[in-house]
Z-matrix of the N, CA and C atoms (Angstrom, degrees):
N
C 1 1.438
C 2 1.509 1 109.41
N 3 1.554 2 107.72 1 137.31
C 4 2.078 3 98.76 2 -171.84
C 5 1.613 4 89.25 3 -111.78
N 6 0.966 5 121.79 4 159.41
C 7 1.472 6 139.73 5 -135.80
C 8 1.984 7 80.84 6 -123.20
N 9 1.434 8 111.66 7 128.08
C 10 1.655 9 106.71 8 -167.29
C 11 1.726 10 92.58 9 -89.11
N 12 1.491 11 120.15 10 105.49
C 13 1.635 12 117.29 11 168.30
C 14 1.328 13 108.66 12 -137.47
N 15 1.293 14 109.79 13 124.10
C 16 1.386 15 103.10 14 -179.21
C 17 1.710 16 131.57 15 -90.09
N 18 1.501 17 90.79 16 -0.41
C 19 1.662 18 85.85 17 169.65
C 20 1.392 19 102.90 18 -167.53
N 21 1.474 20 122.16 19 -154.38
C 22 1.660 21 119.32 20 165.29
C 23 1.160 22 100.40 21 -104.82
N 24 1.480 23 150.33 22 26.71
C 25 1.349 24 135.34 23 135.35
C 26 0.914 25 118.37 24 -70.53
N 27 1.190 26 153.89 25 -20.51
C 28 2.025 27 144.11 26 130.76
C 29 1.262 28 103.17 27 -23.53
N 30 1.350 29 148.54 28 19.97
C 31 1.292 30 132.00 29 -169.93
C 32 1.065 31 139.18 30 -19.79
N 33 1.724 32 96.99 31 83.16
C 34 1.822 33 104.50 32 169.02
C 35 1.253 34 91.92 33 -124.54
N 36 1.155 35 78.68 34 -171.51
C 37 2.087 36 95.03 35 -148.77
C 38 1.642 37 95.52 36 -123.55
N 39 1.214 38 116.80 37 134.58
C 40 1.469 39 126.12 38 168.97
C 41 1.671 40 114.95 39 -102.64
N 42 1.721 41 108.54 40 114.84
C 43 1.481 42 125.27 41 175.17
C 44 1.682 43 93.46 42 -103.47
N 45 1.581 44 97.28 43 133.55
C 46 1.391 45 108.52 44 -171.27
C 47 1.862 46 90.04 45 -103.95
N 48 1.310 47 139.11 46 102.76
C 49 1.463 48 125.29 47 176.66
C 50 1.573 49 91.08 48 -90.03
N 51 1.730 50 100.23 49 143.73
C 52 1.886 51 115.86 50 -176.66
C 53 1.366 52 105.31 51 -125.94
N 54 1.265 53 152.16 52 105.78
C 55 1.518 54 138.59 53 -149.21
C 56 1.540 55 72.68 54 -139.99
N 57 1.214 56 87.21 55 132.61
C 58 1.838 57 95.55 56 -161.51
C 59 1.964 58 81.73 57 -138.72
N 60 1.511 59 113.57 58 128.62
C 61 1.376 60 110.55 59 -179.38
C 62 1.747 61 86.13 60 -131.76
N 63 1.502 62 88.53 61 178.36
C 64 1.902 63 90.24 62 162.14
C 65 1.383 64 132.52 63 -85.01
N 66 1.414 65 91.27 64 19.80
C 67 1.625 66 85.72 65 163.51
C 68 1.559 67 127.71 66 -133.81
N 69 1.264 68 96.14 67 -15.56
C 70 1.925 69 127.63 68 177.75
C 71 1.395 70 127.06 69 -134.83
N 72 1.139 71 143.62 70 129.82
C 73 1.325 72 135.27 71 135.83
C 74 1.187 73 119.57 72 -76.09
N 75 1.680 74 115.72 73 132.46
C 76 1.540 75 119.38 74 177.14
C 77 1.773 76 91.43 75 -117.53
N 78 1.186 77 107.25 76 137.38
C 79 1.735 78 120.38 77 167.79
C 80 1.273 79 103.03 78 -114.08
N 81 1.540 80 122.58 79 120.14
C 82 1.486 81 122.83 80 162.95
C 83 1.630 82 115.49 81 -128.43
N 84 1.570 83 104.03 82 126.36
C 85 1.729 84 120.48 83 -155.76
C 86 1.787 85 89.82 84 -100.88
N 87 1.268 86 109.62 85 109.27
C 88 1.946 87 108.69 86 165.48
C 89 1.529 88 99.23 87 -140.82
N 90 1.286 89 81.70 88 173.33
C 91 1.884 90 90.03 89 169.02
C 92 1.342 91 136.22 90 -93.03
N 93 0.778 92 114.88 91 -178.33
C 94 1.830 93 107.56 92 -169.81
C 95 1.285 94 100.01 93 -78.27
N 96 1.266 95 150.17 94 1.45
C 97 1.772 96 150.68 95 152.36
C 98 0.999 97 100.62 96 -75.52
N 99 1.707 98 144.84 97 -28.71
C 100 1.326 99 158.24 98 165.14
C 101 2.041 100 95.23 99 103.47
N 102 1.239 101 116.89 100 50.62
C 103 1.460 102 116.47 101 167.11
C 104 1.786 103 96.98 102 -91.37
N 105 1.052 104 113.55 103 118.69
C 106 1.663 105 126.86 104 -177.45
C 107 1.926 106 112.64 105 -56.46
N 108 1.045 107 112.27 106 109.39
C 109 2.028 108 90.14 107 167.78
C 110 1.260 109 108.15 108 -82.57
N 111 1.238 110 99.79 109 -39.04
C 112 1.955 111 100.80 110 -161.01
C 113 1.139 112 107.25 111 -146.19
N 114 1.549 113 116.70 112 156.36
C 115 1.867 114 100.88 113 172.06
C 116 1.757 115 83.24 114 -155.96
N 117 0.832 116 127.09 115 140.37
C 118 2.048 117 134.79 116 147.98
C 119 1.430 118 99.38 117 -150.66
N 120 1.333 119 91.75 118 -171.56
C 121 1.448 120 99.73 119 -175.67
C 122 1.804 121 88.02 120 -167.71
N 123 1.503 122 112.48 121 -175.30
C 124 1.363 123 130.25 122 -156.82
C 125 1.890 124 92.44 123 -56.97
N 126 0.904 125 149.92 124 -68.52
C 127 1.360 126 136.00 125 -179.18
C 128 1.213 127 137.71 126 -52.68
N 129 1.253 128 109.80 127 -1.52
C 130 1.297 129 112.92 128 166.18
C 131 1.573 130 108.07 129 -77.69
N 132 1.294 131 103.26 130 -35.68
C 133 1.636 132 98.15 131 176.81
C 134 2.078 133 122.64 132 -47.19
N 135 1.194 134 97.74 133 -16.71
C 136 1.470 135 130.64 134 -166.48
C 137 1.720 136 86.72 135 68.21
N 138 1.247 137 115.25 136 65.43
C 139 1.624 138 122.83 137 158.20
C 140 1.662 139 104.64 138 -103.54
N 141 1.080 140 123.54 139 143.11
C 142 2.082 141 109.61 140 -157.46
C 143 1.552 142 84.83 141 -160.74
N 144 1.486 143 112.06 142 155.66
C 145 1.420 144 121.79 143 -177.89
C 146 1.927 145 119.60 144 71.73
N 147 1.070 146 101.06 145 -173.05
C 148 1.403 147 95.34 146 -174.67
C 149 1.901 148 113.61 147 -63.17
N 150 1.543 149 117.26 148 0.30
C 151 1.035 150 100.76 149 170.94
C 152 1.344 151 128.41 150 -78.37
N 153 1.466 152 121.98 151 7.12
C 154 1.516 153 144.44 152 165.35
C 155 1.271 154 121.64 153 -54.84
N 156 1.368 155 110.21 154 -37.11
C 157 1.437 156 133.27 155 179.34
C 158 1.604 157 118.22 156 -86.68
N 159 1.271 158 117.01 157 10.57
C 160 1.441 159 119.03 158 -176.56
C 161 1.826 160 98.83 159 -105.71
N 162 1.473 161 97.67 160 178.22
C 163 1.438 162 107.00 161 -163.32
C 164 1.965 163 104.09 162 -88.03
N 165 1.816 164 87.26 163 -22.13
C 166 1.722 165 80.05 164 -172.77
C 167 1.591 166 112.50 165 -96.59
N 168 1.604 167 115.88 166 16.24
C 169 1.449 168 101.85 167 160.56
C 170 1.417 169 115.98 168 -109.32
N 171 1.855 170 105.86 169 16.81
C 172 1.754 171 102.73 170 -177.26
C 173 1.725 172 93.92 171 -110.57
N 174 1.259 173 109.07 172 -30.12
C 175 1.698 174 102.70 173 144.47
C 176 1.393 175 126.84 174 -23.94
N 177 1.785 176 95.86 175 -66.51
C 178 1.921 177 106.36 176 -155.16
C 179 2.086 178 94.71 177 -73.48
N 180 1.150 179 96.93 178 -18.43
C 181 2.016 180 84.81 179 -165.36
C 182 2.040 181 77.61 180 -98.90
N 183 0.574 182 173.41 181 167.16
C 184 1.569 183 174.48 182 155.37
C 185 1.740 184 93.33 183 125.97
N 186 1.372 185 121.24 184 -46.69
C 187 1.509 186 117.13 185 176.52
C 188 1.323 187 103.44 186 -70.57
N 189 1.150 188 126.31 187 -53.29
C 190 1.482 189 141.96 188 -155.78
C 191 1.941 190 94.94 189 -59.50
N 192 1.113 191 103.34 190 -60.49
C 193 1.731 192 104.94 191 -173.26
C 194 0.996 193 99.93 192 -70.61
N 195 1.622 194 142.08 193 -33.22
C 196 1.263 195 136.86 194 -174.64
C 197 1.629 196 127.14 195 -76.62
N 198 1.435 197 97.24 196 -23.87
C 199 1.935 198 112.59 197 159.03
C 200 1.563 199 114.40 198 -74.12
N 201 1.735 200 111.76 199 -16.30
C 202 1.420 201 102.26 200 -167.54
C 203 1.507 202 91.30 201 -96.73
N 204 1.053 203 124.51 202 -43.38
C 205 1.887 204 141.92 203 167.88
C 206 1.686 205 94.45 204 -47.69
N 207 1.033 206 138.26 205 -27.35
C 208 1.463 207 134.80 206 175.41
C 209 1.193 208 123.10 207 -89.51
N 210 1.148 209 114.96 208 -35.69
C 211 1.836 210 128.60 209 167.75
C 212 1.522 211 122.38 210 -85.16
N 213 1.001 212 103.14 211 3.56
C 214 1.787 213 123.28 212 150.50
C 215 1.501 214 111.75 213 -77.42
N 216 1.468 215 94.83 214 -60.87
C 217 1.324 216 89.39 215 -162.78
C 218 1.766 217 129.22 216 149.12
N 219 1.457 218 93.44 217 6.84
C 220 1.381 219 110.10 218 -155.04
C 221 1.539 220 101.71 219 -125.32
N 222 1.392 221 126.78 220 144.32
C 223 1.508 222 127.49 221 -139.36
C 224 1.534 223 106.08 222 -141.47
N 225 1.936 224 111.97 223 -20.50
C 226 1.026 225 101.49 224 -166.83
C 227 1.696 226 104.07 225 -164.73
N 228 1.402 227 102.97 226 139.76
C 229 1.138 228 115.68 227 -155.16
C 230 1.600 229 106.21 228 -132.32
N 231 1.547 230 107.45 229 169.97
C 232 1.767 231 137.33 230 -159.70
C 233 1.623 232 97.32 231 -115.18
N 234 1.089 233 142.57 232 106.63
C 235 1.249 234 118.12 233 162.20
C 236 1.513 235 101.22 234 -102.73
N 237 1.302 236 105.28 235 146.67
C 238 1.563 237 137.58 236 160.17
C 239 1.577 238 116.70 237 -99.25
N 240 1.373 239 140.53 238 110.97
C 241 1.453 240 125.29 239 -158.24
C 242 2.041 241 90.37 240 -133.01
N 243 1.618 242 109.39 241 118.59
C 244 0.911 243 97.77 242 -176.17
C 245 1.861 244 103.81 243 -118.11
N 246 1.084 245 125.98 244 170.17
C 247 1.630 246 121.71 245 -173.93
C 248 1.741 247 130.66 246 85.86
N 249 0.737 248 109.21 247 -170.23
C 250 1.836 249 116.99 248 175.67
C 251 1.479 250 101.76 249 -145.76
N 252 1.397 251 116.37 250 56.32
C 253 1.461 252 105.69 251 144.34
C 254 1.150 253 120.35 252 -104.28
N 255 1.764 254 102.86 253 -178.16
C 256 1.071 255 99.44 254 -172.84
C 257 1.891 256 115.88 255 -78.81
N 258 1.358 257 123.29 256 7.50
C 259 1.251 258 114.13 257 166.10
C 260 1.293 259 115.97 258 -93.55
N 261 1.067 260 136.89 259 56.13
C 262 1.418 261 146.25 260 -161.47
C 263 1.802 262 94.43 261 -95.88
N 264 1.251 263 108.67 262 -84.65
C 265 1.481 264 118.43 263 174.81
C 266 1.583 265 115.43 264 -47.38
N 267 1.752 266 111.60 265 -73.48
C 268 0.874 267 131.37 266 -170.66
C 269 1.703 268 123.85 267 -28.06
N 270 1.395 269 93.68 268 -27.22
C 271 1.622 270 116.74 269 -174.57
C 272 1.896 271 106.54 270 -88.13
N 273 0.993 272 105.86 271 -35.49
C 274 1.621 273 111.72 272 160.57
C 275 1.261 274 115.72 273 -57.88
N 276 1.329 275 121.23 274 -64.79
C 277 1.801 276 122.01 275 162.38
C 278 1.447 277 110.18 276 -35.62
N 279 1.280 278 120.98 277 -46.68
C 280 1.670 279 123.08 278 -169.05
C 281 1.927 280 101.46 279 -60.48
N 282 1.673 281 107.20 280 -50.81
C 283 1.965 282 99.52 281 179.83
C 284 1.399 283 95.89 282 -64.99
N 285 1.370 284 127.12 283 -46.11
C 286 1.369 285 95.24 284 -156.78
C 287 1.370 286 106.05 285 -73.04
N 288 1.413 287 127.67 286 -61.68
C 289 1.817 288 106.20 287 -168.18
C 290 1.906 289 109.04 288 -45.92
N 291 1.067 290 126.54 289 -20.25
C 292 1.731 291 124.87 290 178.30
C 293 1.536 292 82.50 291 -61.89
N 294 1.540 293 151.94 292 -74.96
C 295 1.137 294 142.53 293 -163.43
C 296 1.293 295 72.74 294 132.05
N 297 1.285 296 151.66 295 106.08
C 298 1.399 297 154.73 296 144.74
C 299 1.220 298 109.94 297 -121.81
N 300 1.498 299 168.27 298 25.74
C 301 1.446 300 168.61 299 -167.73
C 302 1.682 301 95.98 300 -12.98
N 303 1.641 302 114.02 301 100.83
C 304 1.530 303 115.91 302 150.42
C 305 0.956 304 133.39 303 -76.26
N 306 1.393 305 112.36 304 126.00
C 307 1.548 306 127.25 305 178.41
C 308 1.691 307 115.33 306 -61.21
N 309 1.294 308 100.87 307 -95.04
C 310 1.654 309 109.09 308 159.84
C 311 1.101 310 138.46 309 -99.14
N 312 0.914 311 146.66 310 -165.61
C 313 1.705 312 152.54 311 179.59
C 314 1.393 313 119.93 312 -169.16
N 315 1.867 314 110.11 313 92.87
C 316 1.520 315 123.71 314 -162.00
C 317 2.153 316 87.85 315 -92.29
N 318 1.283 317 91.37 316 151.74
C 319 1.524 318 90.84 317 162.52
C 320 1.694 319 93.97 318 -125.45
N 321 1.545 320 114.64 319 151.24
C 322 1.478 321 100.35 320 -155.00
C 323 2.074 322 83.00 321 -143.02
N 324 1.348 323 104.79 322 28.55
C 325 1.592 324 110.29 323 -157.90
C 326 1.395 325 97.89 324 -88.15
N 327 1.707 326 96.25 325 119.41
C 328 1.662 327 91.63 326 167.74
C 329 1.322 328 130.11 327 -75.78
N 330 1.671 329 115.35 328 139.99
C 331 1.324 330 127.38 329 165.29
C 332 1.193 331 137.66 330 -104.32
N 333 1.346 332 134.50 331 88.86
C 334 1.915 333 119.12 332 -176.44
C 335 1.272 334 106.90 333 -22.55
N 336 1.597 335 88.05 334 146.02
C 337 1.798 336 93.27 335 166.15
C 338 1.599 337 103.78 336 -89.98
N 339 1.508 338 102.23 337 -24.81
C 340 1.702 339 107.16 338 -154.63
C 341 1.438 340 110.69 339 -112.38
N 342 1.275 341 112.47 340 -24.48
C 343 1.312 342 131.66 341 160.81
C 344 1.721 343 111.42 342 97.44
N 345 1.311 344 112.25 343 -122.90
C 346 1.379 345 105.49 344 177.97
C 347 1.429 346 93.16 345 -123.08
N 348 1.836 347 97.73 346 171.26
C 349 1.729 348 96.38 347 175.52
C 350 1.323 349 119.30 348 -83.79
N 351 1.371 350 122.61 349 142.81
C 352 1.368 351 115.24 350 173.54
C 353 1.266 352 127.67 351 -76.60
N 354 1.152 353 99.51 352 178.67
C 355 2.038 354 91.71 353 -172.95
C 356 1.227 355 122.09 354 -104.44
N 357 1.245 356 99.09 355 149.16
C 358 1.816 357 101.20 356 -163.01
C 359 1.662 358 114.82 357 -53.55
N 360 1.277 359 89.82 358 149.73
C 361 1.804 360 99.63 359 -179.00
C 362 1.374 361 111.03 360 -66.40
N 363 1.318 362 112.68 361 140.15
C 364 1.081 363 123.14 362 -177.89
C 365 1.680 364 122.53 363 -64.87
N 366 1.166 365 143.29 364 173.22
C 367 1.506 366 120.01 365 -162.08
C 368 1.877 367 94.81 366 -164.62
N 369 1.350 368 109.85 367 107.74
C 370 1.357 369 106.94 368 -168.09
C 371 2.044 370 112.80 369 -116.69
């Protein structure tokens, strides 16, 4: 469903969330009320197999939403970047050549404090 706005004088605000894992990048474009515009990620490109996990298909879908986010009407964006893949960056390069102007860039990636448990001592 596309959300009827005709420009950025409605002032809402576009948060770009990037959850970038090792095996996918998903990009999802909503507003700061959280009404969704757009969301794909590396398979929609019909990119399939481990080439999902590379930096130049979280590029190609980061342009792709960012030309459709541009032909609306909308110029400038929030990123939220969550994970350690490798589309972390790569997906920033993708708004800007679309012509997207980024605002900020939150990293929102969880880290243990404590980590995992270790393994029991050995006993001879």
């Amino acid at each position: 469903m596309l959300l009827k706005l005709t420009s950025t004088s409605d002032a809402t605000l576009i948060i770009a969330n990037i959850s970038s894992s090792s095996n996918n990048t998903i990009i999802n474009l909503s507003t700061s009320d959280n009404k969704v515009f757009f969301c794909g990620s590396t398979g929609l490109l019909s990119i399939k197999g481990a080439k999902r996990s590379t930096s130049y298909a979280s590029q190609r879908i980061a342009n792709v939403l960012g030309r459709k986010l541009y032909s609306i009407g909308f110029r400038f964006v929030y990123i939220i970047v969550k994970g350690f893949g490798n589309g972390r960056y790569s997906s920033l390069k993708g708004f800007n050549s679309a012509g997207i102007k980024i605002l900020t860039i939150v990293d929102k990636t969880s880290i243990p404090f404590n980590g995992c448990k270790s393994r029991k001592k050995r006993r001879i």
